[in-house]
C-alpha positions as CSV (number, residue, x, y, z in Angstrom):
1,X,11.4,-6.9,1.7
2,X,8.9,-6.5,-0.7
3,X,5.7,-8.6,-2.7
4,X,4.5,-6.7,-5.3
5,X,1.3,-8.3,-7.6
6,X,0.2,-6.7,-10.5
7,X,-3.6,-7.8,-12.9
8,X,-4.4,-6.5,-15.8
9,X,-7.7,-7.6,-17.8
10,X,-7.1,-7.7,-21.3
11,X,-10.2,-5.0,-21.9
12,X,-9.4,-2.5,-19.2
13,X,-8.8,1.5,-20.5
14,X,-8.8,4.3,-18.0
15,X,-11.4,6.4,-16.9
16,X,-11.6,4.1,-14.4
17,X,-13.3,4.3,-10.3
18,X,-9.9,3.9,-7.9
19,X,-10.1,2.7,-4.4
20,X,-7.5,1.8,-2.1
21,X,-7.6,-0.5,0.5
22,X,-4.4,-1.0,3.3
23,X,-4.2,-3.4,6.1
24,X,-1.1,-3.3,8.7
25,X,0.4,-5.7,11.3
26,X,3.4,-6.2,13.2
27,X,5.0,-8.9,15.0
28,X,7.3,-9.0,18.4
29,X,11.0,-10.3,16.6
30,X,13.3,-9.6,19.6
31,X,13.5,-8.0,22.7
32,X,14.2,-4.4,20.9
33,X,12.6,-5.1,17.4
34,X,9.2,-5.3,15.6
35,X,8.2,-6.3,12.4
36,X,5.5,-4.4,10.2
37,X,3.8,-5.5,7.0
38,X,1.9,-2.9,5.4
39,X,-0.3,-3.9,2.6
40,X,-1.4,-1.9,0.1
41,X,-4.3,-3.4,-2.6
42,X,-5.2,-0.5,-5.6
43,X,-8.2,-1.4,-7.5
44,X,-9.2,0.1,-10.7
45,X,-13.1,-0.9,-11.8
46,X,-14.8,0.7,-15.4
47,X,-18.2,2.2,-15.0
48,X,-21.0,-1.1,-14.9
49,X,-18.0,-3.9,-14.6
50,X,-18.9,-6.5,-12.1
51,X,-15.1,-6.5,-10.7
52,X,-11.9,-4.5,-11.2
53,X,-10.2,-4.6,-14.2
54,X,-6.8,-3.3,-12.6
55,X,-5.1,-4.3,-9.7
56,X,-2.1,-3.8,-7.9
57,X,-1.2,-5.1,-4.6
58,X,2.2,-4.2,-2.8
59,X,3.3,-5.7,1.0
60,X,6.7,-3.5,2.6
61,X,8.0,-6.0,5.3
62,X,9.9,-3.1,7.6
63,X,12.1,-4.1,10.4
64,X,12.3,-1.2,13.4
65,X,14.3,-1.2,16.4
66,X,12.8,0.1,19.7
67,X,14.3,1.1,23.4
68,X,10.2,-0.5,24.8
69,X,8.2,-2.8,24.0
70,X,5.7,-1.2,21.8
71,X,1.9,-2.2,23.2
72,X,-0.8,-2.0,20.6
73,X,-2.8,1.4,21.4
74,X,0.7,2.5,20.6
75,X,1.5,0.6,17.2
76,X,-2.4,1.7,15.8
77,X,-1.2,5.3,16.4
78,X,2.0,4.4,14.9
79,X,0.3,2.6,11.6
80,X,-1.7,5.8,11.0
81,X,0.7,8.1,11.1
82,X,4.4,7.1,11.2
83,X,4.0,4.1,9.1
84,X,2.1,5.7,6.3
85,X,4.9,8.5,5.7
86,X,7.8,5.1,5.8
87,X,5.6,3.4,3.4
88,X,3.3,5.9,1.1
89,X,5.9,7.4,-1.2
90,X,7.1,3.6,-2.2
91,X,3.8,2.3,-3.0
92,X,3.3,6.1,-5.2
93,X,6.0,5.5,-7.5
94,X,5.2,1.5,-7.6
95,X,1.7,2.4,-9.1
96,X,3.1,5.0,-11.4
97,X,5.3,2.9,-12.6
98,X,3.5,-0.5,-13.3
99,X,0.7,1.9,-14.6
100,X,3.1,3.3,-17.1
101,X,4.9,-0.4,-17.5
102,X,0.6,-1.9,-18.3
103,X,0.8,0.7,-21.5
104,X,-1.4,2.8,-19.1
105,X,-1.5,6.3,-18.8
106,X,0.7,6.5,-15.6
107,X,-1.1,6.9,-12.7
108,X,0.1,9.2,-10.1
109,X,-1.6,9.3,-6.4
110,X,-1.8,11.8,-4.4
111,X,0.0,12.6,-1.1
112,X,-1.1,11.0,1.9
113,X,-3.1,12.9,4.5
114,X,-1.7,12.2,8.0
115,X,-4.6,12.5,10.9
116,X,-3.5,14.7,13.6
């Protein structure tokens, strides 16, 4: 499952400052199962504007099937590495194309680094 939200201020052109925020969690759903919402928020801001005149927010509900129960030092390991390769490439193309979709120039992010 997906939510994807998308703002736009009427006066916002590119060159633009980008940051990218992501939050993760994950519930217990069964005795072999977890659920993981990743959250992805992209926020574009002009030079001297007070807030961001882009934004585009994307949640991935995943559903994964384990043999153990998964304890959180394990699932914090799991959000920054395994998670981010499930989820990055989805959230790329969903910028690209609601850049390109804004009349934007389309955006294209770059790969993910995964910490080793």
């Amino acid at each position: 499952m997906t939510f994807l939200k998308a703002t736009l201020m009427k006066d916002f052109r590119p060159p633009a400052s980008l940051s990218i925020k992501d939050k993760v969690s994950y519930t217990i759903s069964g005795p072999q199962e977890i659920e993981v919402l990743q959250m992805y928020t992209l926020q574009g801001t002009k030079k001297g504007a007070e807030k961001p005149g882009l934004e585009i927010e994307v949640h991935y509900l995943l559903r994964y099937t384990i043999k153990k129960p998964m304890k959180k030092s394990y699932f914090d390991i799991f959000a920054r590495s395994s998670l981010r390769l499930h989820t990055w490439p989805y959230f790329r193309q969903c910028v690209h194309q609601m850049t390109l979709n804004m009349h934007l120039p389309p955006l294209v992010l770059d790969t993910i680094q995964i910490p080793t």
